[in-house]
ZADO-1210 file (C-alpha; in nm, 4 decimals, padded with zeros to 6 digits):
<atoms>
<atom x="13.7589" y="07.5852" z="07.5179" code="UNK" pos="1"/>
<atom x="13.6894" y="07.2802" z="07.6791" code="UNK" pos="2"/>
<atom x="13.6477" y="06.9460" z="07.5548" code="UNK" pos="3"/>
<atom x="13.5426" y="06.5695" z="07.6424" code="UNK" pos="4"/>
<atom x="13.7836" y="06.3043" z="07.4415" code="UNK" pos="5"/>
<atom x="13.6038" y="05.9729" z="07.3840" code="UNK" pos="6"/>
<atom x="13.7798" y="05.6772" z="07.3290" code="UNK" pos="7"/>
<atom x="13.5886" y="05.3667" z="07.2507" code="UNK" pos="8"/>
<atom x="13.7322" y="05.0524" z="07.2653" code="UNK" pos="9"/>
<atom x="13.6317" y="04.6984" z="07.2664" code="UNK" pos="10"/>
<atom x="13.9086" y="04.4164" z="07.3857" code="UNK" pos="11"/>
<atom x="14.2519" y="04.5821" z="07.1999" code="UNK" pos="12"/>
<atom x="14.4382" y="04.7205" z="07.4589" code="UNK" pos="13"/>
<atom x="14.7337" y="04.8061" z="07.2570" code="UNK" pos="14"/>
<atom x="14.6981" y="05.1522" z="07.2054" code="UNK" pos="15"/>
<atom x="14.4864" y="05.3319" z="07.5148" code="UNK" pos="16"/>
<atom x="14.7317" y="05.3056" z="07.8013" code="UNK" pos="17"/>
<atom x="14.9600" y="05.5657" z="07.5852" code="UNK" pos="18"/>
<atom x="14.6720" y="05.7513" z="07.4474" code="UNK" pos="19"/>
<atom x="14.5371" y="05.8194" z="07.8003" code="UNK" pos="20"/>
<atom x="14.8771" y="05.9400" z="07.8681" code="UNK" pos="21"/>
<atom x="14.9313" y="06.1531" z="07.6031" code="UNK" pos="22"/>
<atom x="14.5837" y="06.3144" z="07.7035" code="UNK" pos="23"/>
<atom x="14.6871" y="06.3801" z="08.0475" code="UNK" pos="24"/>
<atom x="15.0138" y="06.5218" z="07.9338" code="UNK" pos="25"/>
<atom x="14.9514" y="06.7060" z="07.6357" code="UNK" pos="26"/>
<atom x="14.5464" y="06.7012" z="07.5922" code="UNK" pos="27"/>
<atom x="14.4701" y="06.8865" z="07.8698" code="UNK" pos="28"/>
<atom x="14.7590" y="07.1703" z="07.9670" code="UNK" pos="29"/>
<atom x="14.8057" y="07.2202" z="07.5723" code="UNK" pos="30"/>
<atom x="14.4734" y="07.1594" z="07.3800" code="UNK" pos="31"/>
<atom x="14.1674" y="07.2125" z="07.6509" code="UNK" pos="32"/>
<atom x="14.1036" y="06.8347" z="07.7025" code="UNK" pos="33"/>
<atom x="13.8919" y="06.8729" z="08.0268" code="UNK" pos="34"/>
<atom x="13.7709" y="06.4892" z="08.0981" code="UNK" pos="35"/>
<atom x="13.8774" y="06.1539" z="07.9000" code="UNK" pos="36"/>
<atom x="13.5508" y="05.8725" z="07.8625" code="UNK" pos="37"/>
<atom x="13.6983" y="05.5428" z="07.8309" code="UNK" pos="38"/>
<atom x="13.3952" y="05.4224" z="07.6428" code="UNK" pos="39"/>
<atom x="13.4366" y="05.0601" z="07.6601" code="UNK" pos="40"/>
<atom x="13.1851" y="04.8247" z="07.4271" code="UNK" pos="41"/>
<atom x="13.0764" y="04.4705" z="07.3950" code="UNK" pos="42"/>
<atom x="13.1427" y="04.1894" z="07.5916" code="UNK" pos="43"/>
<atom x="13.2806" y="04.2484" z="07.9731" code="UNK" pos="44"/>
<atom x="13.6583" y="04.2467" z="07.9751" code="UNK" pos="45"/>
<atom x="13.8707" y="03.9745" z="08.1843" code="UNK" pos="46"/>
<atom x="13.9238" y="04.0288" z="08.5108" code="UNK" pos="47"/>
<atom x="14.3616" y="04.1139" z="08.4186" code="UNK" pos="48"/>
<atom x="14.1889" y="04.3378" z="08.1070" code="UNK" pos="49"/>
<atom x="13.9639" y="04.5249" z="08.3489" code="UNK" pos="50"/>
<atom x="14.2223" y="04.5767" z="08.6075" code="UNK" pos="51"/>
<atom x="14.4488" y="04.7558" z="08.3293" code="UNK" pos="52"/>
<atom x="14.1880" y="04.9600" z="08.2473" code="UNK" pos="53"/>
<atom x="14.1048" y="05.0963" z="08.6007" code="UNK" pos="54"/>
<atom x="14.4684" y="05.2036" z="08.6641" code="UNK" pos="55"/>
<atom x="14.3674" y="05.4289" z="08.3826" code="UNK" pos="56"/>
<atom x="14.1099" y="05.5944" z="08.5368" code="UNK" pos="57"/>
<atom x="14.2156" y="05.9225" z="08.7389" code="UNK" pos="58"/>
<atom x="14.0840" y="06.2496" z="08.8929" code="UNK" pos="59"/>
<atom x="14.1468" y="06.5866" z="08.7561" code="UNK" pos="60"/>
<atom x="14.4317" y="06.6997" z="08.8586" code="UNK" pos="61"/>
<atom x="14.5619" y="07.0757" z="08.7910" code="UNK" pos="62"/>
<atom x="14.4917" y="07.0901" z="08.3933" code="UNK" pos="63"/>
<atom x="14.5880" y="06.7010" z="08.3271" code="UNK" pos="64"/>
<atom x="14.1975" y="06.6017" z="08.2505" code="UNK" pos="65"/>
<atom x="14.0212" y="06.3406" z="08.4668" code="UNK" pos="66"/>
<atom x="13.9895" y="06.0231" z="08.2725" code="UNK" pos="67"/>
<atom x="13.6615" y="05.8002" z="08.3611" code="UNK" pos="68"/>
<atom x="13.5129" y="05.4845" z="08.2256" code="UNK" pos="69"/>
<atom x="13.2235" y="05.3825" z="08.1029" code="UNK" pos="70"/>
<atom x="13.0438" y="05.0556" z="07.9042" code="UNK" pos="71"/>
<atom x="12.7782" y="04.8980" z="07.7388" code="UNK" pos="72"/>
<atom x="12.7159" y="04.5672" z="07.6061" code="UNK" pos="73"/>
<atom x="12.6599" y="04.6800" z="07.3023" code="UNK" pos="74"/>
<atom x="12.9008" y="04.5964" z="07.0759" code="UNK" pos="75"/>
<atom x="13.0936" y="04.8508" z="06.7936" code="UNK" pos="76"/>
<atom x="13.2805" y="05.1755" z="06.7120" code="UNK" pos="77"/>
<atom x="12.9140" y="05.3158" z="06.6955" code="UNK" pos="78"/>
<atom x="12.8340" y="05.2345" z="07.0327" code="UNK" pos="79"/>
<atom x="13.1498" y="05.3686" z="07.1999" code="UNK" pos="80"/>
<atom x="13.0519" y="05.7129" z="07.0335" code="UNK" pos="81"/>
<atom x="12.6830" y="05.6947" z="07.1846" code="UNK" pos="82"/>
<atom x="12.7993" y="05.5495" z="07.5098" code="UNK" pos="83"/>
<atom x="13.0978" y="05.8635" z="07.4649" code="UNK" pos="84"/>
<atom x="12.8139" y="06.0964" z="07.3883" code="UNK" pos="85"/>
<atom x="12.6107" y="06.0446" z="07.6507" code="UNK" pos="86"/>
<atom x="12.8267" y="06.0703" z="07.9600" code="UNK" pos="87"/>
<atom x="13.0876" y="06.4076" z="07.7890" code="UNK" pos="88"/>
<atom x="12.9679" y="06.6712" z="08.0099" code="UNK" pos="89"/>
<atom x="13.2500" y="06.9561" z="07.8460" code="UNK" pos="90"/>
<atom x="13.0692" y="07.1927" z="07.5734" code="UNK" pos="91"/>
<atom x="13.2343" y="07.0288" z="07.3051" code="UNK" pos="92"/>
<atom x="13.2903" y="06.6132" z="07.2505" code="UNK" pos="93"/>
<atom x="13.5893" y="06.4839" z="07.0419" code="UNK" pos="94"/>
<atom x="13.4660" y="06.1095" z="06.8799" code="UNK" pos="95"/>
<atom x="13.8629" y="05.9589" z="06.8512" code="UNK" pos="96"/>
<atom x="13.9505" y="05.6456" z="06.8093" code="UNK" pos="97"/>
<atom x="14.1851" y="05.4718" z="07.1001" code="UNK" pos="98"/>
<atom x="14.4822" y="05.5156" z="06.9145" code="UNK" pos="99"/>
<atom x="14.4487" y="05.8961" z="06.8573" code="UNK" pos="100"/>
<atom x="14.5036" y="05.8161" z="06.4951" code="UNK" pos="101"/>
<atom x="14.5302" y="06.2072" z="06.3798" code="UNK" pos="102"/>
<atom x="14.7256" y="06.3606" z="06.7184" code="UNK" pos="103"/>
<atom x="14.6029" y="06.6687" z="06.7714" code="UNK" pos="104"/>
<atom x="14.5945" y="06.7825" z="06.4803" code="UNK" pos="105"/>
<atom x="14.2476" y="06.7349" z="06.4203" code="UNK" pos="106"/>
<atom x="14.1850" y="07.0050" z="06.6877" code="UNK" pos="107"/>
<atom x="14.4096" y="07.2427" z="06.5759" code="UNK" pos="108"/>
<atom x="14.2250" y="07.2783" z="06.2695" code="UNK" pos="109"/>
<atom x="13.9193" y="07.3062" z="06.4406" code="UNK" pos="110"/>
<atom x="14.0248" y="07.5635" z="06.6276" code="UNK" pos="111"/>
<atom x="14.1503" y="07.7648" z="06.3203" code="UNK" pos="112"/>
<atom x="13.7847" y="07.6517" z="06.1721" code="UNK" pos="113"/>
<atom x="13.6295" y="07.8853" z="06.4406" code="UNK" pos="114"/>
<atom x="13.5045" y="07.5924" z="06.6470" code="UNK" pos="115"/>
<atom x="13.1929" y="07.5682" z="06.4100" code="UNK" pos="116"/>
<atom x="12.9162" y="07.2885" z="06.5910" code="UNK" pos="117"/>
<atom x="13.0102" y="07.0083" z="06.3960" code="UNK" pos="118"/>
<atom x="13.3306" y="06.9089" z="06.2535" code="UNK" pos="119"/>
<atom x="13.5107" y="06.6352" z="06.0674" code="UNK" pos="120"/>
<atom x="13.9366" y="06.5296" z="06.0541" code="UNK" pos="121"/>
<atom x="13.9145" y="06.4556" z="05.7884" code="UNK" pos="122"/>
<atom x="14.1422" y="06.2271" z="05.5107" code="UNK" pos="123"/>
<atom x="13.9351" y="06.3841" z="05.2255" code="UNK" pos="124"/>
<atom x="14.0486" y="06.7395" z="05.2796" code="UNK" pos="125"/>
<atom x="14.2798" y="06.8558" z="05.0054" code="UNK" pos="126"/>
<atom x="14.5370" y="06.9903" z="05.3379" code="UNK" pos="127"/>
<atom x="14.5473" y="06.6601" z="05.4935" code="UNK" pos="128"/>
<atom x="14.8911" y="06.4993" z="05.5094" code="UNK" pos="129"/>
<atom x="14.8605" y="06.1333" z="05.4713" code="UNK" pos="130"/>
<atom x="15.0683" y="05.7779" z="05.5177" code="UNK" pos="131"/>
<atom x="15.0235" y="05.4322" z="05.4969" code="UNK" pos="132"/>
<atom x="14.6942" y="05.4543" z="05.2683" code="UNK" pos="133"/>
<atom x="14.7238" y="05.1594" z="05.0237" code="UNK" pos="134"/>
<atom x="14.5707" y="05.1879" z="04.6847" code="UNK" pos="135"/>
<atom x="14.2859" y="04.9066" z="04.7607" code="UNK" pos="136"/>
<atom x="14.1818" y="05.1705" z="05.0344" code="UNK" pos="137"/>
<atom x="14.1783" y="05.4683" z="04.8494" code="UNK" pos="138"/>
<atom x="13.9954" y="05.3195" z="04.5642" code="UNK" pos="139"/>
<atom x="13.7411" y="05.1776" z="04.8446" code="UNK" pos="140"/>
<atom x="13.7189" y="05.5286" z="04.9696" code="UNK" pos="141"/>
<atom x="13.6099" y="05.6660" z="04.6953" code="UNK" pos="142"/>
<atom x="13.3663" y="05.3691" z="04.5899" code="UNK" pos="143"/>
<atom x="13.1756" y="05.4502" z="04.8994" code="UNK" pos="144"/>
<atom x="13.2118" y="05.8475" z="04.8524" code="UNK" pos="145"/>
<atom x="13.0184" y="05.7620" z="04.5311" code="UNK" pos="146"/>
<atom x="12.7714" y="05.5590" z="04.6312" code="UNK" pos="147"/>
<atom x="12.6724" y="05.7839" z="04.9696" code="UNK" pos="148"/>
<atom x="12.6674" y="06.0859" z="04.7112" code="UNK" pos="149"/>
<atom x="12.3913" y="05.8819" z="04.5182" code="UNK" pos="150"/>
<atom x="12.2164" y="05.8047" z="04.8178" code="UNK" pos="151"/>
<atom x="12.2408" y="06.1024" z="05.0162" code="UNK" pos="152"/>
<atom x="12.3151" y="06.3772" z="04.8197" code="UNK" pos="153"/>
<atom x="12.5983" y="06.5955" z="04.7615" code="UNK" pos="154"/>
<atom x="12.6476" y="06.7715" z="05.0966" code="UNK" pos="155"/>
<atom x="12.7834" y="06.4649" z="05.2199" code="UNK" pos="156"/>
<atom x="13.1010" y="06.4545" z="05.3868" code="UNK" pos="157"/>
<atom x="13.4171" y="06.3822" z="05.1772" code="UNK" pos="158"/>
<atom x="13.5111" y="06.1397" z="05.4843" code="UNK" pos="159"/>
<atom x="13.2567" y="05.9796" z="05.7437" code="UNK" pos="160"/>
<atom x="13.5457" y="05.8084" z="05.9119" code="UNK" pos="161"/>
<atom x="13.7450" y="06.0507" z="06.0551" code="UNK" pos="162"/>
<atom x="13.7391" y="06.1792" z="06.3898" code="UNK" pos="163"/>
<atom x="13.4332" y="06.3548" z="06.4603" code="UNK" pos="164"/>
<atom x="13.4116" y="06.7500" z="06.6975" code="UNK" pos="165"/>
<atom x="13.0911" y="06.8523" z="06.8040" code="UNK" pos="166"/>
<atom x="12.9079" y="07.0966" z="06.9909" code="UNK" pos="167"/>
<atom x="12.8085" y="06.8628" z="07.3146" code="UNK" pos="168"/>
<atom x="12.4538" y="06.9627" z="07.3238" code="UNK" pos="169"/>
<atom x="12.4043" y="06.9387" z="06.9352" code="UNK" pos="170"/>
<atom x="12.5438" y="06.5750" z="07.0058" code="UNK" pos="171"/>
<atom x="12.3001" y="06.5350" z="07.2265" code="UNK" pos="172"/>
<atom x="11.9971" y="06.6470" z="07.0474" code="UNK" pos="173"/>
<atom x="12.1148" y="06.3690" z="06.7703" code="UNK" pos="174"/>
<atom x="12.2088" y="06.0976" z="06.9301" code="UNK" pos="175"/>
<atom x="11.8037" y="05.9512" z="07.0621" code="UNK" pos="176"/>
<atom x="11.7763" y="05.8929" z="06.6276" code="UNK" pos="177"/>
<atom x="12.1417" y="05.7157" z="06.6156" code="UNK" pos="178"/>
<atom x="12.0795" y="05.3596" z="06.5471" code="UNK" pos="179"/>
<atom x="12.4024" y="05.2172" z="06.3789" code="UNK" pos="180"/>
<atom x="12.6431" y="05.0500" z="06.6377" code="UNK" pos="181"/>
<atom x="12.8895" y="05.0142" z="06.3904" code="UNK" pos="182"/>
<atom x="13.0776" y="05.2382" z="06.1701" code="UNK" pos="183"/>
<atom x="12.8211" y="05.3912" z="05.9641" code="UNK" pos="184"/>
<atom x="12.7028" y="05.5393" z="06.3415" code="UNK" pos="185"/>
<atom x="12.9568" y="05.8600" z="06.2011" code="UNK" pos="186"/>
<atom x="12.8064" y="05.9132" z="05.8723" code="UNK" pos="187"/>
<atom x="12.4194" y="05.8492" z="06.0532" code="UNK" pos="188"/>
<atom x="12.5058" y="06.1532" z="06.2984" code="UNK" pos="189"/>
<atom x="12.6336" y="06.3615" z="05.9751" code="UNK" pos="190"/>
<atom x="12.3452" y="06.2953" z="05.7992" code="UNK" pos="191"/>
<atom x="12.1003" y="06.3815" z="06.0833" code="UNK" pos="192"/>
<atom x="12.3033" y="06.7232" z="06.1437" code="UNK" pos="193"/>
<atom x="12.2498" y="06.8075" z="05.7990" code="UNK" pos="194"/>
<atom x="11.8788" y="06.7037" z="05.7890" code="UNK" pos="195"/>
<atom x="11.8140" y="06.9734" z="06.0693" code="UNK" pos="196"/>
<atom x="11.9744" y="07.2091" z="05.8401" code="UNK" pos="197"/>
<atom x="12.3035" y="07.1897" z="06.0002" code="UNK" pos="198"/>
<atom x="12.6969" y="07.2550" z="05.8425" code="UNK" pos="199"/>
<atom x="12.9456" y="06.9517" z="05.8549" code="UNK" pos="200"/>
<atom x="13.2811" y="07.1582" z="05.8242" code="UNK" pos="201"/>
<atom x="13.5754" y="06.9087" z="05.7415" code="UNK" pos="202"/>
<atom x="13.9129" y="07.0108" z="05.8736" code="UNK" pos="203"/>
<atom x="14.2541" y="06.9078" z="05.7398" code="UNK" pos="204"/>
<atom x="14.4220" y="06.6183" z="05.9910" code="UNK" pos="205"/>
<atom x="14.7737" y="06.4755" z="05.9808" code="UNK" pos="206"/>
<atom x="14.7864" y="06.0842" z="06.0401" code="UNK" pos="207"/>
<atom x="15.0345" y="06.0658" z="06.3334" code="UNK" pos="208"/>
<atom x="15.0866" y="05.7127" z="06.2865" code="UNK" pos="209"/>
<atom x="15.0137" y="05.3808" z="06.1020" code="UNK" pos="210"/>
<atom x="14.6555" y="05.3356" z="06.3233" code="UNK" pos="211"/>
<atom x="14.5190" y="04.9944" z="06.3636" code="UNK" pos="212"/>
<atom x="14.3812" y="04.8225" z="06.0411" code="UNK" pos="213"/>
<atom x="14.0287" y="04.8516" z="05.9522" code="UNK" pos="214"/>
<atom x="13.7750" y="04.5829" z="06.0566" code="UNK" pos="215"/>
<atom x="13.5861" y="04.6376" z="05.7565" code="UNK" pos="216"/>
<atom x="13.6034" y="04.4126" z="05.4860" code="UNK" pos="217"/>
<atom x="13.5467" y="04.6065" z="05.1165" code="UNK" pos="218"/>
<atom x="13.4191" y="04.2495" z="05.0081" code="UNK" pos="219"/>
<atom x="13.1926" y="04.0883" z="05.2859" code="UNK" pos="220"/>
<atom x="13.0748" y="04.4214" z="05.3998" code="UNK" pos="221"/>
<atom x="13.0169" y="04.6041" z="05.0932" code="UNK" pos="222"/>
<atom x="12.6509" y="04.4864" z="05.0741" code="UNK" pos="223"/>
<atom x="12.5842" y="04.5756" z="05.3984" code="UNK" pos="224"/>
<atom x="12.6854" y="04.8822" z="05.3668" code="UNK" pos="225"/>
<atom x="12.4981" y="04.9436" z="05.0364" code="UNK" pos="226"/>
<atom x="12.1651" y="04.8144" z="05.2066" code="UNK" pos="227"/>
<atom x="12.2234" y="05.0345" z="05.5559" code="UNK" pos="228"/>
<atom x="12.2834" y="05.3582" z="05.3359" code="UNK" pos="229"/>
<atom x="11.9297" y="05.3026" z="05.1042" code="UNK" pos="230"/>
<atom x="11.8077" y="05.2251" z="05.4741" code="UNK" pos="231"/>
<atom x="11.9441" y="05.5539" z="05.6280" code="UNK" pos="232"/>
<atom x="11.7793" y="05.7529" z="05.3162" code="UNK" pos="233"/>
<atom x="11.4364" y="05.6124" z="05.3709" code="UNK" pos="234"/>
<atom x="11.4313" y="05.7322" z="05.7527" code="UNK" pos="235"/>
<atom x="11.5476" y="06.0550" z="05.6004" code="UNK" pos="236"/>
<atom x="11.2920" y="06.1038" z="05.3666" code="UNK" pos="237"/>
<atom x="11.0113" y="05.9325" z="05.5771" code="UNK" pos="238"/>
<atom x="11.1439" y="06.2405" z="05.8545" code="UNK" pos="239"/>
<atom x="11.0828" y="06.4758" z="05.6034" code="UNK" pos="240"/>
<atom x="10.7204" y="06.3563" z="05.5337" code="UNK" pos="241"/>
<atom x="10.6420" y="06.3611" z="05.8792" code="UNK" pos="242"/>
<atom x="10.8259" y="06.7608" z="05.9596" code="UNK" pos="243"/>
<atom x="10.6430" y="06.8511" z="05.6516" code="UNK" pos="244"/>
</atoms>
């Protein structure tokens, strides 16, 4: 099975010089990773940045995938998965992060799953093998579980911030409704799956490493969050009104 590996990223270029090589060495000849989107967002990068970035990009080459770029001005994790979305072109789309936080795992599993149309690595699963997650973040986790269950019912995923495998064209079909650039983008696309009567399968990851710290601040951006989730179930049930 083939698939397109997205890899948004903003101005931390840290991590996706040895991600893109770990994709062209293992992705492809060992897991089916057919084409890499470099799915740059925000502001353009320096001239030294964007130079770095285009010795990354490379034609296919045997099974070692072809890795291209792509931006937007747009600005957020959100944006990188649209952007990501838009130009994967395999059957199914892997939504990563630059450091491939999970390894591969998050395929394996999905692979096991059956390669249902919509899956989730996910933290939440009772199989995944975890480091690094400090209490403050668990108990933040699980604030946010609650409060998404209250606001969008029960079939919600356990974790909206894990990596994300989907059927391409189901992808597709959901991202002209995305709005969020931002994180809550992932839990937007769940919810919209499920709307259409869709199954979010969540699949046990392994963290392969300490990934980069969250951006998100449990303090200044719980509010936010709070308003953008009553906000995402008022499109939901004005949608419903409309379909009914």
């Amino acid at each position: 099975m083939a698939y397109t590996l997205v890899l948004p990223f903003h101005s931390d270029l840290t991590s996706i010089g040895e991600t893109v090589r770990r994709a062209r060495e293992e992705g492809g000849p060992v897991h089916g990773v057919r084409e890499v989107v470099l799915a740059h967002n925000g502001r353009p990068l320096s001239p030294e940045a964007q130079a770095k970035v285009d010795a990354l990009v490379a034609p296919r080459d045997g099974k070692k995938p072809e890795v291209r770029f792509a931006d937007t001005t747009d600005k957020g994790i959100g944006a990188g998965y649209k952007l990501g979305i838009r130009e994967a072109r395999e059957p199914f789309v892997i939504l990563s992060a630059d450091d491939l936080p999970f390894g591969w795992s998050d395929v394996i599993a999905f692979e096991r799953a059956g390669r249902p149309d919509f899956a989730i690595g996910s933290k939440a699963h009772p199989e995944s093998k975890l480091v690094g997650v400090t209490k403050m973040r668990r108990a933040s986790s699980l604030t946010f579980l609650t409060l998404r269950r209250l606001l969008l019912g029960a079939a919600t995923p356990g974790d909206s911030q894990g990596s994300f495998i989907l059927r391409t064209s189901v992808a597709q079909a959901l991202a002209p409704e995305l709005v969020y650039d931002h994180y809550l983008c992932s839990l937007e696309l769940a919810t919209l799956h499920l709307e259409r009567g869709g199954r979010v399968v969540e699949v046990p990851i392994v963290v392969d490493h300490n990934p980069h710290q969250s951006s998100v601040s449990v303090v200044s951006d719980g509010w936010r969050m709070a308003k953008e989730l009553v906000e995402l179930r008022q499109r939901i049930r004005r949608r419903r009104v409309r379909s009914s």
